[in-house]
Steps between C-alpha positions, in 0.01 A plus 500: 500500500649827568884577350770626697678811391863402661454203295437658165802747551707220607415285150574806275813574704607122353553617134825781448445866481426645175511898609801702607452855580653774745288585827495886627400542807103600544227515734309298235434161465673332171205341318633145618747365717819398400631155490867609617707781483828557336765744705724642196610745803598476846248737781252499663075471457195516681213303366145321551504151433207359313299416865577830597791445733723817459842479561768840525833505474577204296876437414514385134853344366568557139455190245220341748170347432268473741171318468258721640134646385486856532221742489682800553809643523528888664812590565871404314864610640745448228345153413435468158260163456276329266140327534490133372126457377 
């Protein structure tokens, strides 16, 4: 029996965050994927989900969460947001 990946992130996504730090914008990938990210201020970010879907351009309200995993982040505006691990 073989175990599917989507299905182990999705069980340890069940169970609350227990890491909070600022992300800076890099070429390099963090060392895992966040669970969510916090948005303490309002801009703008490119990033590369954890499949490796890149999205540019992303307007980010301040006080959001957003439930995504994240690989990457490589560019920030005046956004000023937080991983969720």
């Amino acid at each position: 029996m073989t175990m599917d990946t989507k299905n182990m992130d999705a069980a340890r996504l069940v169970t609350p965050g227990t890491a909070f730090t600022l992300i800076t914008a890099s070429a390099t990938a963090f060392s895992s994927p966040t669970r969510a990210i916090y948005v303490d201020t309002a801009g703008t970010a490119d990033w590369t989900d954890a499949d490796g879907n890149t999205a540019t351009a992303v307007n980010l309200i301040a006080g959001s969460v957003i439930p995504i995993q994240l690989s990457k982040v490589t560019a920030i505006t005046t956004a000023k947001i937080y991983a969720i691990r």
